[in-house]
SETORNU-696676 format. One record per residue: residue in one letter; x, y, z of N, C-alpha, C, CB in turn. Coordinates in Angstrom, 3 decimals, m for minus. Atoms other than C-alpha are relative to their C-alpha. Glycine has a CB too. Layout:
REM residues N
R/A/X/Y/Z/X/Y/Z/X/Y/Z/X/Y/Z
...
END
This chain:
REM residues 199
R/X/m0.054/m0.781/m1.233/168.837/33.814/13.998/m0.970/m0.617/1.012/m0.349/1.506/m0.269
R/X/0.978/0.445/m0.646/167.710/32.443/17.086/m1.258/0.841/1.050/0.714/m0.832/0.605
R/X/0.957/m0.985/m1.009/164.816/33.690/20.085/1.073/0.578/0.623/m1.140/m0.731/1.174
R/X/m1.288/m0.887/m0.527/168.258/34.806/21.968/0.081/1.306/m0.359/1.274/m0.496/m0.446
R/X/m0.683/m0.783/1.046/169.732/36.690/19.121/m0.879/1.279/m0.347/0.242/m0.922/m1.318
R/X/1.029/m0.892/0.280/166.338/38.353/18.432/m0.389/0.620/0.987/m0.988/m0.483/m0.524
R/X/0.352/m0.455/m1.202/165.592/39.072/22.145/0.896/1.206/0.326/0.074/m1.087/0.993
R/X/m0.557/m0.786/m0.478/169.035/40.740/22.600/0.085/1.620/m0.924/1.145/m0.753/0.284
R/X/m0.114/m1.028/0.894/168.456/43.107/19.441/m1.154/0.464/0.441/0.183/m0.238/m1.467
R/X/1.045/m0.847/m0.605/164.897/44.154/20.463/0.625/0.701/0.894/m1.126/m0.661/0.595
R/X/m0.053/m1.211/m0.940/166.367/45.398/23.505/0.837/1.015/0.393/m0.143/m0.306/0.880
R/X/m1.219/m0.790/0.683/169.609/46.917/22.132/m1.121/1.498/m0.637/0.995/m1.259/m1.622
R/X/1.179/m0.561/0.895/166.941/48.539/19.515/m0.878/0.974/1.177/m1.088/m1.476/m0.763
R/X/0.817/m0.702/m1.511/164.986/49.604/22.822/0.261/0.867/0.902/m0.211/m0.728/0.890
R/X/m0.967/m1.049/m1.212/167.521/51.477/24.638/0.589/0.881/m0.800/1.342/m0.748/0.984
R/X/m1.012/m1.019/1.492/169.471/53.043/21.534/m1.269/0.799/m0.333/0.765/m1.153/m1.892
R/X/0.739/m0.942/0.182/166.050/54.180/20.610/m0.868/1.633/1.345/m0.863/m1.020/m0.603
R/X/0.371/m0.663/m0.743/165.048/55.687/23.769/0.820/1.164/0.526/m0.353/m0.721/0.706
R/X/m0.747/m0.949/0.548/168.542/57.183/23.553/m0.042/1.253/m0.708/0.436/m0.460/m0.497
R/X/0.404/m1.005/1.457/167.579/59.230/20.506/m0.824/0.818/0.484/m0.762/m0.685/m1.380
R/X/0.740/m0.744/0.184/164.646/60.374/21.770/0.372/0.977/1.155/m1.227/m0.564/m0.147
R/X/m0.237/m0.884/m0.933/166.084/61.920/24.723/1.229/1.043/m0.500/0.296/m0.800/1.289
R/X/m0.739/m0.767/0.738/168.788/63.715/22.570/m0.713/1.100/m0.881/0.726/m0.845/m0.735
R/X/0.681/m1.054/0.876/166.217/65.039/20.225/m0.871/1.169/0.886/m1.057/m0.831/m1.047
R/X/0.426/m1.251/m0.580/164.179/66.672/22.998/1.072/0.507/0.256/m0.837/0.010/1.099
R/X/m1.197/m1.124/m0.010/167.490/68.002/24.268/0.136/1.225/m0.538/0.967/m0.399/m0.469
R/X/m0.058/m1.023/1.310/167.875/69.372/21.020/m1.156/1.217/m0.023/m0.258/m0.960/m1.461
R/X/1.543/m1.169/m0.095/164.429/71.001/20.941/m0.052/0.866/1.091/m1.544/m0.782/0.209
R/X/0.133/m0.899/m1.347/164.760/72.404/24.256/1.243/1.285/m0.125/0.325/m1.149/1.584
R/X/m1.098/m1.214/0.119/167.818/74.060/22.998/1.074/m0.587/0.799/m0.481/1.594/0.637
R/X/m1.064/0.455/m0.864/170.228/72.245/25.730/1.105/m0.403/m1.559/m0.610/m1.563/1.290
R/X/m1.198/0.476/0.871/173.409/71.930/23.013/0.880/m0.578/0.944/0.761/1.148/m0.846
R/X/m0.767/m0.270/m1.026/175.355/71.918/26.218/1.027/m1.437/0.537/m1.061/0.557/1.096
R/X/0.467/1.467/m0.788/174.353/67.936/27.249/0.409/m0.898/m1.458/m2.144/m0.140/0.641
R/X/0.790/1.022/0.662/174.472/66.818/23.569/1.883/m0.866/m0.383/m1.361/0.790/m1.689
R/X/m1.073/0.485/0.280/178.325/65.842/23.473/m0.115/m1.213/1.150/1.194/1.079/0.009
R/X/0.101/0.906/m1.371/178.158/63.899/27.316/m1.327/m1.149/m0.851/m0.706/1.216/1.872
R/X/0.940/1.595/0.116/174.995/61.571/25.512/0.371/m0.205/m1.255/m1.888/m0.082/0.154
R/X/m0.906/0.226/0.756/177.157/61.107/22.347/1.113/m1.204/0.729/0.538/1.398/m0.334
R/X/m0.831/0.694/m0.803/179.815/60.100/24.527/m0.300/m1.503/1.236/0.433/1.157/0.637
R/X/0.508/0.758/m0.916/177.698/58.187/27.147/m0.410/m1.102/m1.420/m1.283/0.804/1.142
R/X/0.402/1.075/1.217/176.199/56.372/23.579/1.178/m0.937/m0.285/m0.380/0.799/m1.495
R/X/m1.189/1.015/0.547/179.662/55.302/22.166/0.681/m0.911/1.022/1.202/0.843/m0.635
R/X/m0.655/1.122/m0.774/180.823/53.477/25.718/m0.988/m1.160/0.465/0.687/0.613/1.277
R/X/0.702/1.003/m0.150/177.517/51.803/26.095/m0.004/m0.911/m1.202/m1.179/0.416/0.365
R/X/0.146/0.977/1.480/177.809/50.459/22.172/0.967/m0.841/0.261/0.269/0.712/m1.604
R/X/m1.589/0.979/m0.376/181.382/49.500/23.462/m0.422/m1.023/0.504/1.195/0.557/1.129
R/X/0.396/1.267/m1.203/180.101/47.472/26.595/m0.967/m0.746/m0.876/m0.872/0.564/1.698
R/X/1.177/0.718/0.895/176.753/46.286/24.111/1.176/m1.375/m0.881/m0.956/1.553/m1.466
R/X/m0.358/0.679/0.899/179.393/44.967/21.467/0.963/m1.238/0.761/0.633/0.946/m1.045
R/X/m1.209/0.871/m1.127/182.053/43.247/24.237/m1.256/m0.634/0.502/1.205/1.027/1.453
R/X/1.042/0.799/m0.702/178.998/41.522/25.828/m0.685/m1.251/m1.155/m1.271/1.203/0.583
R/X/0.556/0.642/0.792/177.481/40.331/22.399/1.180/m0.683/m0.609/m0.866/0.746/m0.783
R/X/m1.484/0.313/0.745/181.412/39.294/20.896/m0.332/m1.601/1.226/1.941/1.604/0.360
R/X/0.194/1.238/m0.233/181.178/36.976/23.846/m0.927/m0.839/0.616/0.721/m0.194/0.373
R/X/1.123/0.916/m0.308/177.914/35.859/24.097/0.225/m1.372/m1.399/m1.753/1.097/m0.088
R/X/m0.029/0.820/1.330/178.659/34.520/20.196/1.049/m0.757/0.198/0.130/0.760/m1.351
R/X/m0.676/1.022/0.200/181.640/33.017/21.105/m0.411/m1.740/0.806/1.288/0.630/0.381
R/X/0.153/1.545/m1.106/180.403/30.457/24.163/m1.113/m0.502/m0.768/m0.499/0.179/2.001
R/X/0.284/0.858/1.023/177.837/29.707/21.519/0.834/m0.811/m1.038/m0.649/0.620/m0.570
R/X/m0.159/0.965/1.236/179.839/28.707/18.845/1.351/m1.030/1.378/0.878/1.111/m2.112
R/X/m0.536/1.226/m0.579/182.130/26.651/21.666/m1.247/m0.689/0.336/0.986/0.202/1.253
R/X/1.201/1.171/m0.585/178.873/24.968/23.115/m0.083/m0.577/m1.139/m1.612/0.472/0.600
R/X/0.280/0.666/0.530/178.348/24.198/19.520/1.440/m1.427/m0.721/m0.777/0.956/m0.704
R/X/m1.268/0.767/0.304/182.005/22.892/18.858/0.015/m1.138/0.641/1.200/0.656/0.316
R/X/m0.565/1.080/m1.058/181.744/20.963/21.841/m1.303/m0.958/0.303/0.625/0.806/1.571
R/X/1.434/0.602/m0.480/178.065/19.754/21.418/0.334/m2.048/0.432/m1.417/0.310/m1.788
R/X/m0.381/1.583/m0.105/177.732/15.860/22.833/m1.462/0.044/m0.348/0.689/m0.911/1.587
R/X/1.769/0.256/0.253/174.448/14.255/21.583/1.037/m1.710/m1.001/m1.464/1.965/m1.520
R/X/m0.020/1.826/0.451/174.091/10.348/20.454/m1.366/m0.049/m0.304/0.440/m1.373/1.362
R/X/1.230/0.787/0.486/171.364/8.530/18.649/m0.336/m0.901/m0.037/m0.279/m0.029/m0.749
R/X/0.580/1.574/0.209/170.010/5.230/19.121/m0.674/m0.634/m1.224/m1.010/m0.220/0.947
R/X/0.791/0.512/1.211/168.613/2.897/16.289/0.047/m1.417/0.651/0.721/0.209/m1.707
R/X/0.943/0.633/m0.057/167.004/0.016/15.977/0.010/m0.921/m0.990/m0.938/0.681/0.058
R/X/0.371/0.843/1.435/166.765/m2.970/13.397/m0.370/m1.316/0.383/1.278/m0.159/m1.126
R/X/0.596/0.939/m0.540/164.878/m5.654/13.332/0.329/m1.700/m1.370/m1.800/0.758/0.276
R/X/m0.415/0.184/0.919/166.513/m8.632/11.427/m0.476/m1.541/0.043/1.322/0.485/m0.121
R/X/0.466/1.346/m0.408/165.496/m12.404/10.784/1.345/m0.715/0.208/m0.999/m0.755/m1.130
R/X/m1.340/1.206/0.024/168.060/m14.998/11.789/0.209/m1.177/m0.661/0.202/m0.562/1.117
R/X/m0.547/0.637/0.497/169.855/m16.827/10.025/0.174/m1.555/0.518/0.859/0.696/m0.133
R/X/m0.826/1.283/m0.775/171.033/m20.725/10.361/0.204/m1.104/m0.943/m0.844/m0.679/1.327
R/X/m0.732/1.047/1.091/172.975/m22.982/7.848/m0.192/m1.747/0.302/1.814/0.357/0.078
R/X/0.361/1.463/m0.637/172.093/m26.521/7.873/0.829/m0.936/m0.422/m1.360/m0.544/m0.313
R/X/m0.864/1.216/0.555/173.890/m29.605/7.370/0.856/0.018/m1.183/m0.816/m1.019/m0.292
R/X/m0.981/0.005/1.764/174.954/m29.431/3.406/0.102/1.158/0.139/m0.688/m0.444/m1.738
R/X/m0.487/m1.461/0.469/175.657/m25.517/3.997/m1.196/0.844/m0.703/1.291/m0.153/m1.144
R/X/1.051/m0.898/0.773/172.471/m24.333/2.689/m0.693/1.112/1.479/m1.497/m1.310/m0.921
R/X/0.484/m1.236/m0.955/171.423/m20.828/4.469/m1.756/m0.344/m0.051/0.520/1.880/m0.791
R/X/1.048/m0.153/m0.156/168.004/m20.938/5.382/m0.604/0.935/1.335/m0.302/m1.178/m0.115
R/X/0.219/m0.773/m0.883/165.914/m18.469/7.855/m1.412/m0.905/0.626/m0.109/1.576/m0.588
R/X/0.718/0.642/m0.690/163.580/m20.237/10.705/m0.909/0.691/0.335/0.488/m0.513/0.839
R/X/1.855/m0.672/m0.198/160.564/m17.490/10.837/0.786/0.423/1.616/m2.063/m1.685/0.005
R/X/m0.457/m0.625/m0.730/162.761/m16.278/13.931/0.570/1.899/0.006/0.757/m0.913/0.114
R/X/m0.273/m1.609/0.337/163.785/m12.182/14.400/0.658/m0.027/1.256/m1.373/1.258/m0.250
R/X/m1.310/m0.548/m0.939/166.959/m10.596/16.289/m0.161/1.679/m0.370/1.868/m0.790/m0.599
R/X/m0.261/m1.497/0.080/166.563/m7.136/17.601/1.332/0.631/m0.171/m0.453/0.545/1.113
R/X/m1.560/m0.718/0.043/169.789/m4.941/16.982/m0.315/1.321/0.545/0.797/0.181/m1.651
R/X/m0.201/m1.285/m0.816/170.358/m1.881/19.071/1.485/0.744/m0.282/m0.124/m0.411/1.642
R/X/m0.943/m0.674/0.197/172.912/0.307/18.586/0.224/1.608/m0.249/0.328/m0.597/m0.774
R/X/0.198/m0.952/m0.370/174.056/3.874/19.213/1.323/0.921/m0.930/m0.113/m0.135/1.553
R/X/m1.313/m0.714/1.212/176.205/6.553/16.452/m0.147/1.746/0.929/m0.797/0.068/m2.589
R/X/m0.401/m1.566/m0.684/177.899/9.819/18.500/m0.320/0.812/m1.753/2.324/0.169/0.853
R/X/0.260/m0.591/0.984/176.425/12.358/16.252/0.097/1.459/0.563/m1.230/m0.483/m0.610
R/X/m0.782/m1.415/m0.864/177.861/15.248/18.587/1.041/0.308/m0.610/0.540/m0.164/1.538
R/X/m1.046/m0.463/1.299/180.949/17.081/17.527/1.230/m0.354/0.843/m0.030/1.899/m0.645
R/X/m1.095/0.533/m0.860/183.538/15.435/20.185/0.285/m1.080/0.384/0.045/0.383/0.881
R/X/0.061/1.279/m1.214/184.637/12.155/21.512/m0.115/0.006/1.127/0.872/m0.688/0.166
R/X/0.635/0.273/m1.561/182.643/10.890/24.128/m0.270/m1.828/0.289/m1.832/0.970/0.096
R/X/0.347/1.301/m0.029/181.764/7.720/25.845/m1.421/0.060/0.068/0.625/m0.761/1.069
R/X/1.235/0.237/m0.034/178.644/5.930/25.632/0.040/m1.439/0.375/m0.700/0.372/m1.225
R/X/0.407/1.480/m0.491/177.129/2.586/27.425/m1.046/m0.201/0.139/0.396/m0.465/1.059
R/X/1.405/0.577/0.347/174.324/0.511/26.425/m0.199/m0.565/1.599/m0.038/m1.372/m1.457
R/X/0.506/0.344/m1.585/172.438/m0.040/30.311/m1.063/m0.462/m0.307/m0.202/1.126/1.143
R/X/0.813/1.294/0.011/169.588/m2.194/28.892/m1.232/0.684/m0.658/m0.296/m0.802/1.602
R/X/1.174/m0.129/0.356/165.886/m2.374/28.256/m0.904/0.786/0.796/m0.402/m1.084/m0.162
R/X/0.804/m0.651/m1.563/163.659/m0.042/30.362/m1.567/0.474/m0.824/1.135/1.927/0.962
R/X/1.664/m0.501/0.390/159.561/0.097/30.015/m0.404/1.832/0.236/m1.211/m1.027/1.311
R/X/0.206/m1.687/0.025/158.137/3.823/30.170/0.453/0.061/0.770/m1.121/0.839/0.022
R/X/m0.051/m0.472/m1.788/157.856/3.527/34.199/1.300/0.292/0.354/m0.468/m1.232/1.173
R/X/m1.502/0.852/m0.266/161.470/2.354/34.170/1.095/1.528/m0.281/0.359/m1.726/m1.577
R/X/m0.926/m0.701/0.465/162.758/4.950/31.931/m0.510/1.792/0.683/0.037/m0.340/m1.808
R/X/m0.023/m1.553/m0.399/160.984/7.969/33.625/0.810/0.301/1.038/m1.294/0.545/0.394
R/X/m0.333/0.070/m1.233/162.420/6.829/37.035/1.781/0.727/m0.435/m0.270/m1.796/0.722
R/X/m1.136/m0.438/m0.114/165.781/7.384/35.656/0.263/1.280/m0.506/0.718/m0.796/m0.441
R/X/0.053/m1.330/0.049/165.087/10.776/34.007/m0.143/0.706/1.004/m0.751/0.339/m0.658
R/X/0.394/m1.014/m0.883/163.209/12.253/36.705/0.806/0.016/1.446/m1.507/m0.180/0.201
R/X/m0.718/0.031/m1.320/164.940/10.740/39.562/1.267/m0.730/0.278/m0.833/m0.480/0.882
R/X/m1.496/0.694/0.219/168.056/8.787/38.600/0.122/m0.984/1.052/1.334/1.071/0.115
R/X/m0.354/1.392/m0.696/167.209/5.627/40.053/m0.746/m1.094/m1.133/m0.759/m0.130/1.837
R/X/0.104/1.324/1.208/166.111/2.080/38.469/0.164/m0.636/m0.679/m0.223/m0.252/m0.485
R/X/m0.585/0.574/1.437/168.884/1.218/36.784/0.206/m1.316/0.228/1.400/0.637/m0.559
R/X/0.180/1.353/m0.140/168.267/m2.439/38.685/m1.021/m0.136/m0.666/m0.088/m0.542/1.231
R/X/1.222/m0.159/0.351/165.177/m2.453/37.043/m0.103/m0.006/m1.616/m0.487/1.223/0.662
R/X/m0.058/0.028/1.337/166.523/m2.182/33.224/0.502/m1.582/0.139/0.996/1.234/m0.790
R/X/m0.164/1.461/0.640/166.579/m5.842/31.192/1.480/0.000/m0.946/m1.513/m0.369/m1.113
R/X/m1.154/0.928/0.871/169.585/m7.597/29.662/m0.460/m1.022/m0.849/0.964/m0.780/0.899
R/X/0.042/0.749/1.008/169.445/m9.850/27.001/1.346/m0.703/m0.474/m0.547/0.756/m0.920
R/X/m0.518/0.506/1.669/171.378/m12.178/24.383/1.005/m0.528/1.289/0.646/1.365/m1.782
R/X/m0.702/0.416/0.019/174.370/m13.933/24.898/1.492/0.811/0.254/m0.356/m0.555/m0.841
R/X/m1.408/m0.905/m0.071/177.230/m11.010/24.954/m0.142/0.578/1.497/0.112/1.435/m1.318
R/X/0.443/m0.679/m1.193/175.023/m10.022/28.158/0.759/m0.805/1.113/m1.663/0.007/0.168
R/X/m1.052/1.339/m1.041/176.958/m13.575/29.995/1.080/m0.252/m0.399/m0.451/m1.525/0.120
R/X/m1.378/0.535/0.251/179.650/m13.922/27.894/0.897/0.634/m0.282/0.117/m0.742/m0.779
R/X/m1.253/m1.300/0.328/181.288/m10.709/26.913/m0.143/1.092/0.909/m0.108/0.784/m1.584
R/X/m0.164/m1.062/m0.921/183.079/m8.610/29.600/0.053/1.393/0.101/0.749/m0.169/0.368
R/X/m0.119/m1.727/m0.444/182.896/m5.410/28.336/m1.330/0.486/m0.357/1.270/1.038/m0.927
R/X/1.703/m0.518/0.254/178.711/m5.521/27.667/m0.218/0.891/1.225/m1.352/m1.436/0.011
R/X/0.530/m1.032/m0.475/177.527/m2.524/28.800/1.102/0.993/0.974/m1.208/m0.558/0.713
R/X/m1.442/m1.135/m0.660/181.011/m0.840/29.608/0.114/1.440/m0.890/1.899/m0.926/m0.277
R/X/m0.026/m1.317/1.319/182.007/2.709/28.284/0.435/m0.380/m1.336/1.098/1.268/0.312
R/X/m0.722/m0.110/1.245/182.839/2.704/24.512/0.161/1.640/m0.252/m0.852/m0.813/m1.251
R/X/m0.655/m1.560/0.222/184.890/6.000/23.434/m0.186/m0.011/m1.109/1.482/0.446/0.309
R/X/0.530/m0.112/0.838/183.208/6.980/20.517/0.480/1.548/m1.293/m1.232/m0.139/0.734
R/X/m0.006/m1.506/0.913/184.379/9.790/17.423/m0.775/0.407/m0.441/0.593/0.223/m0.962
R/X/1.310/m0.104/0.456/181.878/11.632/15.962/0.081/m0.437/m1.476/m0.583/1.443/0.211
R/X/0.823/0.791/1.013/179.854/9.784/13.465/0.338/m1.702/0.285/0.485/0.535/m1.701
R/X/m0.033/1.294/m0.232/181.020/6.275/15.036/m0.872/m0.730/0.580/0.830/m0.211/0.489
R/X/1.011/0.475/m0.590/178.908/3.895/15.725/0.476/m0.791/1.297/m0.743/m0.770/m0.965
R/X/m0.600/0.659/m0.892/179.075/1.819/18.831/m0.234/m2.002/m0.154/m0.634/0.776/1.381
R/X/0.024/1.564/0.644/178.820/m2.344/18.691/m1.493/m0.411/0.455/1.362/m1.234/0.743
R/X/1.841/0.407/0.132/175.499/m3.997/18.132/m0.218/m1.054/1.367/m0.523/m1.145/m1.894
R/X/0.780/0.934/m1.433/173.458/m5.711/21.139/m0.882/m0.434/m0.755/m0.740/0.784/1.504
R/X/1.054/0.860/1.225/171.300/m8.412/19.692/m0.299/m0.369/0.963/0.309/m1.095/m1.292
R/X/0.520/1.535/m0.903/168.678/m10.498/21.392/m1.104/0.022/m1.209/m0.769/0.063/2.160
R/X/1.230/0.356/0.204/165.793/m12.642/20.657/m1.189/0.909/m0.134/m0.192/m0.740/0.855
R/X/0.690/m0.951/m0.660/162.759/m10.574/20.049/m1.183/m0.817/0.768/m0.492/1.127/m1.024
R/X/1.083/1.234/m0.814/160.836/m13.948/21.334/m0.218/0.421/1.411/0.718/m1.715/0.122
R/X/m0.421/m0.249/m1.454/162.714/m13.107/24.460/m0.300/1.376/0.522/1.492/m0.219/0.163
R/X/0.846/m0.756/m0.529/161.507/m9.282/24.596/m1.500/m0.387/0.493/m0.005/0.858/m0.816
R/X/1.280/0.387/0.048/157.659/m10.235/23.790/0.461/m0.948/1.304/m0.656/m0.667/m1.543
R/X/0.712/0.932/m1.534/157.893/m12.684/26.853/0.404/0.961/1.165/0.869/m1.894/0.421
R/X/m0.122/m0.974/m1.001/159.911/m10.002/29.038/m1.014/1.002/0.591/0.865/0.645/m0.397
R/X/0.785/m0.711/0.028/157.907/m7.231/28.165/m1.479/m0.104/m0.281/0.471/0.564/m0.523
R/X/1.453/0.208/0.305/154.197/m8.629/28.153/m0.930/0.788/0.337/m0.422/m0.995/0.424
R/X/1.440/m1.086/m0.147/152.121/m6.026/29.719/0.934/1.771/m0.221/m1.030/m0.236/2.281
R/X/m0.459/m1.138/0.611/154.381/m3.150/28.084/m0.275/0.151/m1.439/1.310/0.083/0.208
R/X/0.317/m0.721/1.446/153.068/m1.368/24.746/1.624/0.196/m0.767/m0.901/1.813/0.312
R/X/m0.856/m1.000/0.427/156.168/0.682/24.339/1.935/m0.516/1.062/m1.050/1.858/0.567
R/X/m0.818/0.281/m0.629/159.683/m0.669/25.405/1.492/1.303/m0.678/0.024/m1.733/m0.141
R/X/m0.839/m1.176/0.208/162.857/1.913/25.350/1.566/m0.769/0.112/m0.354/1.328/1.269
R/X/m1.205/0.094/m0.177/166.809/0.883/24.769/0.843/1.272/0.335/0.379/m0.593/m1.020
R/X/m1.114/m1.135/m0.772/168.954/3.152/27.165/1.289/0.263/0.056/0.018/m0.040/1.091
R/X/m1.324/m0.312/0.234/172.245/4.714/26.627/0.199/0.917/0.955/0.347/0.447/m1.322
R/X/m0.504/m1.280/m1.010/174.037/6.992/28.960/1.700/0.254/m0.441/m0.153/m0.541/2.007
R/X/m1.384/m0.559/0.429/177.180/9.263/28.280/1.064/0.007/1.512/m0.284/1.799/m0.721
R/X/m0.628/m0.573/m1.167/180.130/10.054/30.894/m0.344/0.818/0.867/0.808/0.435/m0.219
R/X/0.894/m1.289/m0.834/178.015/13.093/31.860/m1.348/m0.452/0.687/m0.515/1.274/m1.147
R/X/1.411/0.889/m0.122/175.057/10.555/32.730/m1.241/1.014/m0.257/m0.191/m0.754/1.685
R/X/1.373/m0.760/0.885/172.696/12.156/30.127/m0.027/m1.556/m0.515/0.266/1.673/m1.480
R/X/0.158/1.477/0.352/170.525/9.458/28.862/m0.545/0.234/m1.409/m1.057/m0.948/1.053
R/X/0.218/m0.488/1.658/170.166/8.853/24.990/m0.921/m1.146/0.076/1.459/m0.003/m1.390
R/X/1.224/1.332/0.216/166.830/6.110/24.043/m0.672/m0.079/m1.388/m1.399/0.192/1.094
R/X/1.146/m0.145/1.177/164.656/5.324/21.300/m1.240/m0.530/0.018/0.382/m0.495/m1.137
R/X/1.268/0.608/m0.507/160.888/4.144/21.343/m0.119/m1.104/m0.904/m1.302/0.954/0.003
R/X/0.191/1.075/0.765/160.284/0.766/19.981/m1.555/m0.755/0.558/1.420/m0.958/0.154
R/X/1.229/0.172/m0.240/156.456/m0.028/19.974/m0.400/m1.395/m0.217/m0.699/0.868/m0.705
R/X/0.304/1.176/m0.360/155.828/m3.776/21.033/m1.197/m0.715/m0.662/m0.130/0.086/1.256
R/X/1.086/0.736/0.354/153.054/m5.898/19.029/m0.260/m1.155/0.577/0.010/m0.212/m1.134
R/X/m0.096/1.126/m0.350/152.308/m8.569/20.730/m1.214/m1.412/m0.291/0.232/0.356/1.232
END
């Protein structure tokens, strides 16, 4: 049960009781006269109480049917590179992976819009500007036309991985602690995650 749920019963509880007590003096006073009219006045306010609470519960459980929400992640992986005779070996190099899983209860779109430092990413919360101001990366960023286009997502799908260098963050981001990968839905709500920079 939530603070709602509990708020609207206190004050159900609050009025039904104050109900009562004005029936019982009634009673005591002897008025029988009055006690059918606050009977009656009781059972059309329980009516209106219960028709009010029927669909307060339902546009909850649609808000929850229809919830949108996404999650960002994060992996940090070494790269790979096969040499001459086919032997795999890894060069002490690392490839960030970004990527975003609708974990809402509807298909929605979602588009990866880049790298954004705190400053970067408050500008577009608080005031929905700076989105010149978010970083690109990797190779899919010049060579594939649908980087950073909507993907239409089911829930629990993930969306396709954005890789770069993390050589190439660390030199981007040099006087940033804390760098943020930004997602935004059709509704331009923005989904991020915090990825804390060592440098």
């Amino acid at each position: 049960m939530n603070r709602k749920d509990l708020a609207i019963i206190s004050v159900l509880t609050a009025f039904v009781s104050s109900v009562i007590v004005f029936i019982c003096l009634d009673i005591t006073n002897g008025n029988f006269d009055n006690l059918v009219d606050w009977f009656g006045a009781l059972g059309s306010i329980g009516a209106i109480v219960a028709v009010v609470y029927q669909v307060y519960k339902q546009r909850e459980e649609f808000l929850e049917a229809n919830k949108v929400e996404g999650t960002v992640y994060c992996e940090i992986k070494p790269i790979k590179e096969i040499s001459d005779n086919g032997i795999i070996f890894y060069n002490g190099k690392r490839m960030l992976v970004i990527y975003l899983i609708n974990t809402g209860r509807r298909i929605e779109g979602f588009r990866f819009l880049g790298f954004a430092s705190q400053q970067v990413l408050n500008s577009l919360i608080n005031d929905n500007v700076g989105y010149d101001k978010l970083k690109k990366f990797g190779f899919p960023a010049l060579f594939d036309d649908n980087y950073g286009k909507f993907e239409s997502l089911q829930p629990s799908e993930s969306s396709k991985n954005y890789s770069t260098e993390m050589e190439l963050i660390l030199s981007t981001f040099k006087k940033d602690k804390i760098i943020y990968p930004v997602y935004t839905n059709t509704h331009g709500e923005f989904y991020y995650t915090q990825i804390v920079i060592e440098h």
